[in-house]
Backbone bond lengths (Angstrom), bond angles and torsions (degrees), N, CA, C in turn:
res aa  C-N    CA-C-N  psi(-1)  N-CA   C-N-CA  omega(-1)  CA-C   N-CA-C  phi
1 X - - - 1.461 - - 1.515 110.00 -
2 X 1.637 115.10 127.02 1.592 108.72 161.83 0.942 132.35 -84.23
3 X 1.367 123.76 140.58 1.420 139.22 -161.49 1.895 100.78 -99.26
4 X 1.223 109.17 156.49 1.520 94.13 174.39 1.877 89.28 -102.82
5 X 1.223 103.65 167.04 1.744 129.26 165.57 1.214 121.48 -59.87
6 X 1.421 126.03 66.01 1.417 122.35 -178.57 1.640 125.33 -38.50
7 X 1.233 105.99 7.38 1.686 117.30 169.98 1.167 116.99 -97.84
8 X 1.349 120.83 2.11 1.576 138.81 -177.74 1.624 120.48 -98.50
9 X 1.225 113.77 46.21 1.504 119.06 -144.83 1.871 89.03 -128.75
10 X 1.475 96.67 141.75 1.516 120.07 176.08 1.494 89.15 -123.88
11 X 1.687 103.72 156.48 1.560 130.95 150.58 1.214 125.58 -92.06
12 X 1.585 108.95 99.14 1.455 121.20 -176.62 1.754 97.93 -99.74
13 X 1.797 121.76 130.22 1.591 98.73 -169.08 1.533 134.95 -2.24
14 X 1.577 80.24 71.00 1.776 97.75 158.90 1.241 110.10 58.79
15 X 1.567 128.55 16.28 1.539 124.80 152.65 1.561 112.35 -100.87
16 X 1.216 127.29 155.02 1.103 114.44 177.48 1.916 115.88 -107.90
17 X 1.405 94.49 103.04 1.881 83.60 173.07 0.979 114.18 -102.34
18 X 1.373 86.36 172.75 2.280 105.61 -172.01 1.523 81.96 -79.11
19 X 1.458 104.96 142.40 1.745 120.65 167.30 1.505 118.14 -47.63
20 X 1.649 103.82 -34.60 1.821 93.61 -161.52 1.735 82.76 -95.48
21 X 0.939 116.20 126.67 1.822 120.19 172.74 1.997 105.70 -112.33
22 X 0.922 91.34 -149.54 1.349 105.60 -170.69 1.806 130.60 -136.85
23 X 1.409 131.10 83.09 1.340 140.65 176.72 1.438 121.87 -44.85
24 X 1.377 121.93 81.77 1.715 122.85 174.60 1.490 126.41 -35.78
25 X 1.663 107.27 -28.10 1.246 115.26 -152.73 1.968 108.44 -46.18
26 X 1.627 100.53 -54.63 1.251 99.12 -157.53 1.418 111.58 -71.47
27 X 1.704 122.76 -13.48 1.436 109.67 159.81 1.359 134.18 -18.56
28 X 2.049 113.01 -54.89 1.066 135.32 168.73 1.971 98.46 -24.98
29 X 1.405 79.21 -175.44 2.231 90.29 171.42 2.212 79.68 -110.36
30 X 1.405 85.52 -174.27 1.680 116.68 -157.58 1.835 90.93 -42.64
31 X 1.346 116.10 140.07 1.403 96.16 167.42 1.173 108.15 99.38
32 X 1.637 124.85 -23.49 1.453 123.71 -155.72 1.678 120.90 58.88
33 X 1.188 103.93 19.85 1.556 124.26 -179.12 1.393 114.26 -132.86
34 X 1.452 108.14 121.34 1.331 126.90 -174.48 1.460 140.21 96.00
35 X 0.834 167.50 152.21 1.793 153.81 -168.00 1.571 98.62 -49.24
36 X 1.375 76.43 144.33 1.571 99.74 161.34 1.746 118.22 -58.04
37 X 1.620 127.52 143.34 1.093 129.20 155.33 1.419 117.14 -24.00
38 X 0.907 116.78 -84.34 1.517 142.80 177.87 1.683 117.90 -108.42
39 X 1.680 108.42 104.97 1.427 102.38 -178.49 1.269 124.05 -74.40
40 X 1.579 127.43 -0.85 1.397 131.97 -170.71 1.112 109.03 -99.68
41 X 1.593 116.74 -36.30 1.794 129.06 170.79 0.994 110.13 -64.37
42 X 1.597 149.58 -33.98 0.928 164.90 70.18 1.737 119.44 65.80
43 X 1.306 96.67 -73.47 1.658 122.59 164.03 1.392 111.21 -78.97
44 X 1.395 129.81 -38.65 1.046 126.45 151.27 1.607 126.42 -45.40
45 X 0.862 112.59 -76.46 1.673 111.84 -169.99 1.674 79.24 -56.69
46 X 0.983 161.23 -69.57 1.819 136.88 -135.85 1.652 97.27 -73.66
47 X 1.656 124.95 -28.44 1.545 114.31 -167.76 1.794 102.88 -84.11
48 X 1.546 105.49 -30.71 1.500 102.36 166.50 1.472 114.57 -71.63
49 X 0.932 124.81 -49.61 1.519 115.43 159.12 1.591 127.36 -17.08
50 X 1.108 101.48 -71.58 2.122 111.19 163.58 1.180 123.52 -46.09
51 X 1.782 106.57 -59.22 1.080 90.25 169.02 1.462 149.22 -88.49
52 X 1.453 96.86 20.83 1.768 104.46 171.67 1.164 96.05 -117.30
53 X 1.195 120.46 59.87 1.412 121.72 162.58 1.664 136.48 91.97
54 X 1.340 105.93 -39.88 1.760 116.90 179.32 1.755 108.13 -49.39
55 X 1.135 109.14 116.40 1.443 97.49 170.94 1.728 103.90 -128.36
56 X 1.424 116.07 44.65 1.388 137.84 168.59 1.674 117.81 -134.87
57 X 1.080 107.15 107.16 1.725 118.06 -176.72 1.600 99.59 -127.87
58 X 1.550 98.24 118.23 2.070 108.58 163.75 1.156 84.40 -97.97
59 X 1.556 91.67 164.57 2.187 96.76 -163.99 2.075 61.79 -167.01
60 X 1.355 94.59 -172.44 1.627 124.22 162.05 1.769 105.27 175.84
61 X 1.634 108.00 157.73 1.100 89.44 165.24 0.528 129.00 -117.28
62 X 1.251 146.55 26.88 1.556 157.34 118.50 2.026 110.31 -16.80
63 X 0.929 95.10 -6.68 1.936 115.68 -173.33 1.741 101.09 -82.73
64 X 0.888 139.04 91.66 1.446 126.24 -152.46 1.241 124.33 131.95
65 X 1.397 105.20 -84.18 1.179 124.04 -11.09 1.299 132.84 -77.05
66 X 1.358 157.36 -178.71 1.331 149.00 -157.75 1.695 127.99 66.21
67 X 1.763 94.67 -56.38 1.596 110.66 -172.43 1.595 96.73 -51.80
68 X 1.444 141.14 -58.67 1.174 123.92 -160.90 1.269 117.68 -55.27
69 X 1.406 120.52 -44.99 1.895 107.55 167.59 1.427 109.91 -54.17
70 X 1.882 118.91 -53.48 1.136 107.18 -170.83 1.850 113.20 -37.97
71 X 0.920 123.64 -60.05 1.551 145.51 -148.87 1.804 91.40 -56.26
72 X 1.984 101.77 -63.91 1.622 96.14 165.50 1.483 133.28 -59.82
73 X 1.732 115.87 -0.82 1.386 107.64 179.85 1.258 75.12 -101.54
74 X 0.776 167.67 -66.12 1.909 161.73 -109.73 1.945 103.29 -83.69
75 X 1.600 102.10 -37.61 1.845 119.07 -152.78 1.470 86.66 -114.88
76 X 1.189 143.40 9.80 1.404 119.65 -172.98 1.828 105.54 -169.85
77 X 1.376 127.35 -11.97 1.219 114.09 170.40 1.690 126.03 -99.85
78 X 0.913 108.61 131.33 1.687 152.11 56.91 2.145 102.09 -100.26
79 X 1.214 88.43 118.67 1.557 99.28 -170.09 1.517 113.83 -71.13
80 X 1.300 112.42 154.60 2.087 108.37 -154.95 1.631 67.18 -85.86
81 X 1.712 111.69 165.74 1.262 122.10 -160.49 1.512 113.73 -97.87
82 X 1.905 103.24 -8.39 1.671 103.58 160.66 1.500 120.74 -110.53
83 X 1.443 104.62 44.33 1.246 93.85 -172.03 1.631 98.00 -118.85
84 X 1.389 109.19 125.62 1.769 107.73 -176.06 1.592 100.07 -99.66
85 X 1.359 94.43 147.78 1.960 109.73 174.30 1.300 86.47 -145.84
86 X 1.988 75.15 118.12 1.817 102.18 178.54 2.045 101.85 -116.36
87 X 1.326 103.07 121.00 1.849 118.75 174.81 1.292 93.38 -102.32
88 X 1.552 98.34 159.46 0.961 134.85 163.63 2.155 121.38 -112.42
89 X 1.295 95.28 151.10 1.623 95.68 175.92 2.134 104.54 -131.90
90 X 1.629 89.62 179.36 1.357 97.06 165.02 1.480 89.82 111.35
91 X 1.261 140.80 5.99 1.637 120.33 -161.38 1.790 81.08 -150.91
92 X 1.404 103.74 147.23 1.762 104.24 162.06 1.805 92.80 -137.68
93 X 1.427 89.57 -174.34 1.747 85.45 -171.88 1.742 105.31 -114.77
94 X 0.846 133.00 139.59 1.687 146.38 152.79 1.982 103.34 -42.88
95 X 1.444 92.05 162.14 1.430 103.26 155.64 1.270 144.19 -75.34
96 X 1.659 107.33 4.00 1.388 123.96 178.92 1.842 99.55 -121.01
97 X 1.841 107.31 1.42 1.528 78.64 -167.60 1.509 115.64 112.10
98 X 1.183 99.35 -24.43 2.032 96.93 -161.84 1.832 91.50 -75.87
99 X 1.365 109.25 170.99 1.376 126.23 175.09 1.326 118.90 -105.57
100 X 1.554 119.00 106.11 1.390 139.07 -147.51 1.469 94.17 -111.94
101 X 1.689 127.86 93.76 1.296 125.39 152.42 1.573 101.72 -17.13
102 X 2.043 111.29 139.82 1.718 109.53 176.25 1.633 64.66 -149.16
103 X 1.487 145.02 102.84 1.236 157.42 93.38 1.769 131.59 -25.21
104 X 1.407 117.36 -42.90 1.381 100.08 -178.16 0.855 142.65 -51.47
105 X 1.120 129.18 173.17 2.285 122.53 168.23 1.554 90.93 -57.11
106 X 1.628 120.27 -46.36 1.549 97.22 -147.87 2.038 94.38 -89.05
107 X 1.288 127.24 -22.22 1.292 118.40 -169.25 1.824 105.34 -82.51
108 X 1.719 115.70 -23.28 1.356 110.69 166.64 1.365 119.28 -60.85
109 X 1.417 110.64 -40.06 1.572 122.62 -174.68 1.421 102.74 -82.74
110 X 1.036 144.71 -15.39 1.498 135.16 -176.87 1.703 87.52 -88.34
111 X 1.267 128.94 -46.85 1.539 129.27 -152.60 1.818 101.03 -65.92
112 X 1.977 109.55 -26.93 1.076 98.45 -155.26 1.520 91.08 -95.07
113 X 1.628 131.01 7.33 1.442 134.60 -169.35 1.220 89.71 -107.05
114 X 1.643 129.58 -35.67 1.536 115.84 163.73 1.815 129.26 -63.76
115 X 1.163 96.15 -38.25 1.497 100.68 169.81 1.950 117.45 -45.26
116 X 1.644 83.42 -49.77 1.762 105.98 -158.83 1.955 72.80 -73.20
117 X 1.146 147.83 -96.42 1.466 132.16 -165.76 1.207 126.72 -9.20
118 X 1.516 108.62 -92.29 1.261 119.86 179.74 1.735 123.77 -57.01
119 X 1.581 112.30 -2.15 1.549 117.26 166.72 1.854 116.95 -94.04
120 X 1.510 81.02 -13.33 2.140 95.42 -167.12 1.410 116.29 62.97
121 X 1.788 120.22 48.20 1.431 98.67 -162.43 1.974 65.95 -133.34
122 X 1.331 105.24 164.35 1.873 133.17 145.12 0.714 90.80 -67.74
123 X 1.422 143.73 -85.29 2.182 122.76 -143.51 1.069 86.93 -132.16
124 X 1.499 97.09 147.63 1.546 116.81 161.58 1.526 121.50 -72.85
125 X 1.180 153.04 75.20 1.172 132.55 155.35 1.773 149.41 -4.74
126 X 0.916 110.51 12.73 1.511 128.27 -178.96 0.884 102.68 160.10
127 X 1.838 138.22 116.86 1.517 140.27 144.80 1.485 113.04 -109.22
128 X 1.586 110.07 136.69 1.582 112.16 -168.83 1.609 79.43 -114.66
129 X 1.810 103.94 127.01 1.105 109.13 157.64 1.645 123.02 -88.77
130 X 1.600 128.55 114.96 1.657 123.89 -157.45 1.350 110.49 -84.11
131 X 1.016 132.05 103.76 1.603 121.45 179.63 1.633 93.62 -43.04
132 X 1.210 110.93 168.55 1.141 160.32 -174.64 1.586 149.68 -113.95
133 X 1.498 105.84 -21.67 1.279 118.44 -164.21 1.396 96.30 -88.68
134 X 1.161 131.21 -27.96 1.387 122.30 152.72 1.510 118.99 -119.35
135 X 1.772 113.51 117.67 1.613 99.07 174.55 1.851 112.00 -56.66
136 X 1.160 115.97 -38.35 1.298 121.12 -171.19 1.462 130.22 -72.30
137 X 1.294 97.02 -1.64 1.816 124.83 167.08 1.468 121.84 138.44
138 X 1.562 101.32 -177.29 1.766 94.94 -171.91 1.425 113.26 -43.43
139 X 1.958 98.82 144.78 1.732 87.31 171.64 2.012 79.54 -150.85
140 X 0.872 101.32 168.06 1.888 106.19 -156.23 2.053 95.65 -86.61
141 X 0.985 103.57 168.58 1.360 113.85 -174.45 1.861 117.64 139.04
142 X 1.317 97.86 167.81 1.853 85.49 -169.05 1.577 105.69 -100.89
143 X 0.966 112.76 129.16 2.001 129.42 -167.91 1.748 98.97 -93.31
144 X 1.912 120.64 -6.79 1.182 103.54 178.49 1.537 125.90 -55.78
145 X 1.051 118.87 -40.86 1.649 109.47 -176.24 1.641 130.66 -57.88
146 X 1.818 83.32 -48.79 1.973 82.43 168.08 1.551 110.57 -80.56
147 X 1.333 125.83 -2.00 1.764 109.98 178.61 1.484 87.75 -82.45
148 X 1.756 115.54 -40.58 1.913 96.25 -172.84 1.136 125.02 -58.97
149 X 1.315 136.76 -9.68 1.193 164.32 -148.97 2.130 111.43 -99.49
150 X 1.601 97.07 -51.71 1.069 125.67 159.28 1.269 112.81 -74.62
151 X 1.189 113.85 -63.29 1.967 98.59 171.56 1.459 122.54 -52.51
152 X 0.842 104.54 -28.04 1.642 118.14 172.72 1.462 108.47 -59.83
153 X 0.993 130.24 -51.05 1.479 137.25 -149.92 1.770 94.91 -103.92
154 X 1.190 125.06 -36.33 1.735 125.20 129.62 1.458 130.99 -26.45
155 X 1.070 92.65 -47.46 2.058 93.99 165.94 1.224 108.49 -68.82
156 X 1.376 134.48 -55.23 1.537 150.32 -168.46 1.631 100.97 -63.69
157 X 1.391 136.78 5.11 1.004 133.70 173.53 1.582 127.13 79.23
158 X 1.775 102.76 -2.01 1.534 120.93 -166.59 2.065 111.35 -73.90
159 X 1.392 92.71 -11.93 1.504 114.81 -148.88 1.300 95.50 -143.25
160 X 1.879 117.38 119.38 1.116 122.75 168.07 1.811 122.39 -81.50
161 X 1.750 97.79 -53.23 1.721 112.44 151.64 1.267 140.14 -138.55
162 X 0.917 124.55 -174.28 1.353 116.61 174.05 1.587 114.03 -116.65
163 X 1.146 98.94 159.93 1.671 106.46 -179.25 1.680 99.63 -150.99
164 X 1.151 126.63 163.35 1.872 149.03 173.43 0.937 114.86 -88.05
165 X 1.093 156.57 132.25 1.739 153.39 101.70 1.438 134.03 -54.29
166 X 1.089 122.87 129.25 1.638 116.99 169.04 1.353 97.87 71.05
167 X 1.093 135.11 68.98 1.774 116.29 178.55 1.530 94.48 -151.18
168 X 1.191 98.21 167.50 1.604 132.69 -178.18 1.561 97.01 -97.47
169 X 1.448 101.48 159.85 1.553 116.46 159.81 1.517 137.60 -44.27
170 X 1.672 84.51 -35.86 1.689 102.81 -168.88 1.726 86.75 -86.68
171 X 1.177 124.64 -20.54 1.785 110.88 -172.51 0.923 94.47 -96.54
172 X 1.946 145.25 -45.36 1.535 105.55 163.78 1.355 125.88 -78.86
173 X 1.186 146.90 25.92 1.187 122.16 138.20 1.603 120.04 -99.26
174 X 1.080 105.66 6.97 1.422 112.77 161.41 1.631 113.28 -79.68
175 X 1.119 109.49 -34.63 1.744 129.11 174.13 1.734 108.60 -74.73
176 X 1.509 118.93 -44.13 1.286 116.87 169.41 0.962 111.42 -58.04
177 X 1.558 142.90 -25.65 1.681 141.68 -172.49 1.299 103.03 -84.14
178 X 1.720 125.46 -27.92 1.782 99.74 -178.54 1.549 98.31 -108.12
179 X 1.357 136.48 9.01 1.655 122.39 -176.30 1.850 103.78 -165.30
180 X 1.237 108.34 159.35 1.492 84.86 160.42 0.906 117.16 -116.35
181 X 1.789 102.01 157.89 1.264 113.47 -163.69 1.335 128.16 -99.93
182 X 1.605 131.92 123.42 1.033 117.64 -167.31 1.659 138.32 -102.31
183 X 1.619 98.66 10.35 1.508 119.13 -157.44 1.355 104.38 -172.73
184 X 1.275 120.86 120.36 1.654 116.12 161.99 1.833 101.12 -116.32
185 X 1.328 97.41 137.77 1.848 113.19 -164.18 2.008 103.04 -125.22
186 X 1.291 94.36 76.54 1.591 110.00 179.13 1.653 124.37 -101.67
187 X 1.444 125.88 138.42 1.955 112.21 160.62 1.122 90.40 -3.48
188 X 1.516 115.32 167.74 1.589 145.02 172.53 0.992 114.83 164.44
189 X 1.295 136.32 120.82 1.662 153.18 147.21 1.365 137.50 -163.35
190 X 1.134 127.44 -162.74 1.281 138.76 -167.19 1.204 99.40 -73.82
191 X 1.606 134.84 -38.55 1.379 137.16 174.65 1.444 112.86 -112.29
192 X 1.424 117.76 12.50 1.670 119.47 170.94 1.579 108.46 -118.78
193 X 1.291 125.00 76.44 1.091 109.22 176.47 1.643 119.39 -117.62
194 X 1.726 100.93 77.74 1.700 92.44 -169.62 1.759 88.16 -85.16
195 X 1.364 118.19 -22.14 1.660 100.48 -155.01 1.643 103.90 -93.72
196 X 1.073 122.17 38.91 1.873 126.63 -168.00 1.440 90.84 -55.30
197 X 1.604 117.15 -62.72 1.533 116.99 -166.98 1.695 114.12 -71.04
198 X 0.939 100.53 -34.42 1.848 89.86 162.15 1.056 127.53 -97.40
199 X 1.214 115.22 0.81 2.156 104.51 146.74 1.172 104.50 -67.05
200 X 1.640 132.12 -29.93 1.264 107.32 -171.44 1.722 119.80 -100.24
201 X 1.560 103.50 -4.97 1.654 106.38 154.30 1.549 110.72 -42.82
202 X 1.571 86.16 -60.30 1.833 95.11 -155.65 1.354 118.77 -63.85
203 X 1.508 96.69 -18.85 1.698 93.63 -177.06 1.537 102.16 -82.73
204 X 1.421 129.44 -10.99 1.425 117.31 -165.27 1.876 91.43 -93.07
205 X 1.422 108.22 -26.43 1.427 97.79 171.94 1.707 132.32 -78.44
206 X 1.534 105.05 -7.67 1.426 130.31 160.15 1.998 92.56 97.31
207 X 0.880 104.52 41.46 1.937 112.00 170.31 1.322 109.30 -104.25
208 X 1.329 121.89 123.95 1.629 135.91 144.05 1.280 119.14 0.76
209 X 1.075 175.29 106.50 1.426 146.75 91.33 1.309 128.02 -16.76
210 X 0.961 146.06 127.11 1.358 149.06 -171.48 1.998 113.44 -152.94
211 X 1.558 94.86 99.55 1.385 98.90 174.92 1.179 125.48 -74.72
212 X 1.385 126.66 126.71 1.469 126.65 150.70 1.692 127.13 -75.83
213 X 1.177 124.63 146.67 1.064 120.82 -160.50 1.753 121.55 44.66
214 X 1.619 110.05 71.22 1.170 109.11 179.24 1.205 128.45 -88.12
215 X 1.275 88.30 -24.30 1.865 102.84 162.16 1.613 137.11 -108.55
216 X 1.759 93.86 25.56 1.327 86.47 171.98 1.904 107.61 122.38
217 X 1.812 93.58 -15.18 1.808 100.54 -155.33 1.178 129.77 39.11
218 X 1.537 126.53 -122.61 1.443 116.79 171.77 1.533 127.07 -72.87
219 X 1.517 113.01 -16.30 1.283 135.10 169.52 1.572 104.00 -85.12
220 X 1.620 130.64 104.49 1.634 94.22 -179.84 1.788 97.66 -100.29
221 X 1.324 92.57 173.64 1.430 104.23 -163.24 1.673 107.47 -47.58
222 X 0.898 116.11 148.86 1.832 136.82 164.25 0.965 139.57 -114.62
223 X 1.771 131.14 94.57 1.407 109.57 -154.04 1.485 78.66 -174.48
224 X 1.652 83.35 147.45 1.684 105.35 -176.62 1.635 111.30 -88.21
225 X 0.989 107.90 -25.44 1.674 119.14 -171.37 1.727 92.40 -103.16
226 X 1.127 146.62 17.65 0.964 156.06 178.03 1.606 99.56 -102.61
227 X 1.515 104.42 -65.93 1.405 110.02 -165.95 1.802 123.15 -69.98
228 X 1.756 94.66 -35.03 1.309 106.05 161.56 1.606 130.05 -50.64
229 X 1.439 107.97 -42.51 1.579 126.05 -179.09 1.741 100.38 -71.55
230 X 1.137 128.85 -43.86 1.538 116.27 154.44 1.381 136.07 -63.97
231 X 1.210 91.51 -27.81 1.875 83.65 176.31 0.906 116.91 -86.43
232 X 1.878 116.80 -4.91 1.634 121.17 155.30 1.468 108.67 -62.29
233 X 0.987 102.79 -52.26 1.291 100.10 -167.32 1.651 119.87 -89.04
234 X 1.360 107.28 5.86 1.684 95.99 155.21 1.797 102.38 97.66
235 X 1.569 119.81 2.40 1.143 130.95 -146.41 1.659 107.56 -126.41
236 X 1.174 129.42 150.15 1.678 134.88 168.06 1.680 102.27 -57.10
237 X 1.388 125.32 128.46 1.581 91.60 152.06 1.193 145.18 -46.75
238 X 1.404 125.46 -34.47 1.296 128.20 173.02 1.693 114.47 -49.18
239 X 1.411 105.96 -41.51 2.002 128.60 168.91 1.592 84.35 -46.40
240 X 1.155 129.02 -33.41 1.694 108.20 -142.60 1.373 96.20 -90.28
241 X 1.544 107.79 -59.37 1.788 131.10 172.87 1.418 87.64 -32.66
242 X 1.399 143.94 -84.83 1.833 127.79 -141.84 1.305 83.07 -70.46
243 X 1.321 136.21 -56.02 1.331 117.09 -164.23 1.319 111.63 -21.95
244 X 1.383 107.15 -67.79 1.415 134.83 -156.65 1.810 102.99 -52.51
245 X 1.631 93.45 -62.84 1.713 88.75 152.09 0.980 157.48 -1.17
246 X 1.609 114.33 -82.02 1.212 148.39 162.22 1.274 136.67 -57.32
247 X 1.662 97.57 -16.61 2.028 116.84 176.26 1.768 97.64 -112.84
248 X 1.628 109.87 -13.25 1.711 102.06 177.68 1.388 104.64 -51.09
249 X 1.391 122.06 -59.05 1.163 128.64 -172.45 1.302 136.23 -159.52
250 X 1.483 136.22 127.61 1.684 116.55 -160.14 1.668 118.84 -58.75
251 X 1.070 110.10 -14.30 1.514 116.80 -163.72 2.033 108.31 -79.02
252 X 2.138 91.51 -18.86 1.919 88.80 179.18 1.097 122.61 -91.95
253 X 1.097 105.14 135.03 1.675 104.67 -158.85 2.170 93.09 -115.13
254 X 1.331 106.60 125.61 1.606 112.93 -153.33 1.617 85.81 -108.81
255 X 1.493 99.99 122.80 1.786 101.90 167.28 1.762 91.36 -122.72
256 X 1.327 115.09 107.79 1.254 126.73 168.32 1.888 107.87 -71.92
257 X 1.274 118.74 164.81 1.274 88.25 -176.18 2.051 91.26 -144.33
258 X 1.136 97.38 161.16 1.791 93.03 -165.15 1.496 110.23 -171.61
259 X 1.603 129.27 146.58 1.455 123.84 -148.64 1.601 86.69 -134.97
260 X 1.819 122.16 21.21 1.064 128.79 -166.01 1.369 109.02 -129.80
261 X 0.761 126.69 116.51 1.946 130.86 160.70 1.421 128.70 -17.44
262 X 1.913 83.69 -67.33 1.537 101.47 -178.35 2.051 107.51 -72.29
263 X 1.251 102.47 -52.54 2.096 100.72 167.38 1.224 114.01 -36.06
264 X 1.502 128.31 -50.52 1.261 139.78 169.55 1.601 105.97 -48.72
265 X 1.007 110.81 -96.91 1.796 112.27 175.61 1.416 105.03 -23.02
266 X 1.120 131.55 -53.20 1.624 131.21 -178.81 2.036 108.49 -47.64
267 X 1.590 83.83 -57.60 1.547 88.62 -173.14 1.870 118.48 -51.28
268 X 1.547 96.01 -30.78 1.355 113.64 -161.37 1.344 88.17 -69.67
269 X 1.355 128.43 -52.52 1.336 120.62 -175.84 1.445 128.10 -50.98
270 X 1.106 116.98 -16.14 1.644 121.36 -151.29 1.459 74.10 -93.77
271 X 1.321 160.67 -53.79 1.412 148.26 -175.02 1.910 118.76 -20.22
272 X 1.542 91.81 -49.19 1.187 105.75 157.35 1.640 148.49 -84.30
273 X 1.834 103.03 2.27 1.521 109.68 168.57 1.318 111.14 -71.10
274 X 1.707 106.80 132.76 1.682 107.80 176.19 1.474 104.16 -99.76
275 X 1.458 108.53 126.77 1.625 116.83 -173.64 0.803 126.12 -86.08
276 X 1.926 150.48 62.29 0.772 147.80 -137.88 1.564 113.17 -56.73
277 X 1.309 133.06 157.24 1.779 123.55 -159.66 1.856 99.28 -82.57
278 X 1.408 134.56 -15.27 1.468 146.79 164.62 1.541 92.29 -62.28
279 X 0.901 133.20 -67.68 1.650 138.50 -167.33 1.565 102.93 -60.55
280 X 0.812 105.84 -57.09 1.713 127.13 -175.28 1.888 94.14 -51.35
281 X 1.486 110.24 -65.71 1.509 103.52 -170.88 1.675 106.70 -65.48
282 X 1.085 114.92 -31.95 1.698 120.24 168.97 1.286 110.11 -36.75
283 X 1.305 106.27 -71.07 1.131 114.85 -175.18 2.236 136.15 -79.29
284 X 1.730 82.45 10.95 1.363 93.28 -177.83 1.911 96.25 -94.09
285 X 0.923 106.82 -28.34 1.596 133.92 -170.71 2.193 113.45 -58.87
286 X 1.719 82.07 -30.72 2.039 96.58 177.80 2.041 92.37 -62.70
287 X 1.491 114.67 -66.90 1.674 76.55 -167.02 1.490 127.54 -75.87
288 X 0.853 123.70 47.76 1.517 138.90 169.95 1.368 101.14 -112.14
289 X 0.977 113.99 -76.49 1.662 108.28 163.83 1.208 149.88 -65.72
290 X 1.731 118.32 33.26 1.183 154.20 -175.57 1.618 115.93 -136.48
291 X 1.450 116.70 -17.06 1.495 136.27 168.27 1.662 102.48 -73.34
């Protein structure tokens, strides 16, 4: 079993996690909607998870919706005492699945009393509020009302921090003016690289990065100079992509996400691929040649 490098650790509000964490989403069924394949594999991959080390899990419950906390309260509570689980709100799900903006005072505050249920915890420890104005990614608009909403419910003790989703520059620093912020959770990969210059704001301001879709999401990455640069190196591509990740910058913190044992064990390994700086520029070179 691989262990991750306990020297690989960022400060996300004042806990310290190992960089490579762990993505709940695909627990869900297809879509992140509906039961899991298999509910025992399920519990499996989240208890192997812990114990090889990850003590960082994004979950939401909007994942299900509900079942994905259920599954982590079912496989993991009474929770080990360094292990942070950071949700997200702002989205509920339809009867087909679709992603239904939930913005109000009363649908933010119900989402963050569903989280706190179906996880079994008093406070949440990290909530990323996701803009909205585009499900399909950042699109500009002002996020003050639902972050006050969230800061609010932060005073009340319900909410340890806050973190962003889906946002632009101008919405976190529009978000840095009413709370602070402790995490922005945007696209990211080997072939998504709109946010290069604000990973490297955030890291000089000491904030999280946290990619979604690091490998591609339901599409996983595709690339010829991808696959070549691993089979130099002895590695899965997907091993290669977090690599690649994980040396962009100390501040990204990579939750790959997987409803498989063996994907899991794979991912765990890539903590330990050394990227040589030839491989590394190879592979900085795919989103240029994907534009």
């Amino acid at each position: 079993m691989s262990t991750i490098n306990p020297s690989g650790v960022f400060n996300l509000g004042g806990r310290a996690v190992k960089r490579l964490g762990y993505g709940a989403m695909q627990l869900a069924g297809p879509g992140a909607f509906g039961p899991p394949k298999d509910h025992e594999t399920a519990l499996a991959v989240l208890r192997e998870a812990v114990v090889s080390g990850i003590n960082h899990i994004d979950t939401s419950d909007f994942y299900g919706p509900h079942l994905t906390n259920q599954l982590i309260r079912e496989a993991l509570h009474p929770y080990p005492d360094d292990l942070v689980i950071v949700t997200k709100i702002s989205s509920r799900r339809g009867a087909d699945g679709s992603w239904i903006p939930a913005l109000s005072p009363e649908e933010l505050t119900s989402a963050v009393h569903d989280n706190l249920r179906n996880l079994g915890l008093d406070v949440l420890e990290v909530v990323n509020l996701r803009s909205m104005f585009s499900v399909h990614g950042p699109a500009e608009g002002s996020i003050e009302a639902p972050l006050t909403v969230l800061a609010d419910l932060q005073r009340q003790g319900l909410v340890r921090h806050i973190g962003l989703s889906n946002v632009t520059p101008a919405q976190i620093a529009e978000g840095r003016r009413i709370c602070e912020i402790v995490c922005v959770q945007n696209h990211y990969n080997l072939a998504h690289r709109d946010d290069d210059a604000l990973i490297d704001e955030l890291a000089h301001d000491g904030i999280a990065y946290v990619p979604f879709f690091p490998l591609g999401g339901f599409n996983p990455l595709q690339s010829s100079t991808l696959s070549e640069v691993a089979t130099g190196l002895g590695v899965t591509p997907m091993q290669a992509a977090i690599a690649w990740l994980l040396q962009r910058s100390p501040n990204i913190l990579v939750i790959p996400g997987t409803s498989s044992i063996m994907h899991l064990r794979e991912n765990l390994a890539a903590a330990a691929v050394d990227l040589p700086q030839a491989a590394a520029t190879a592979l900085d070179r795919i989103a240029a040649n994907t534009r």
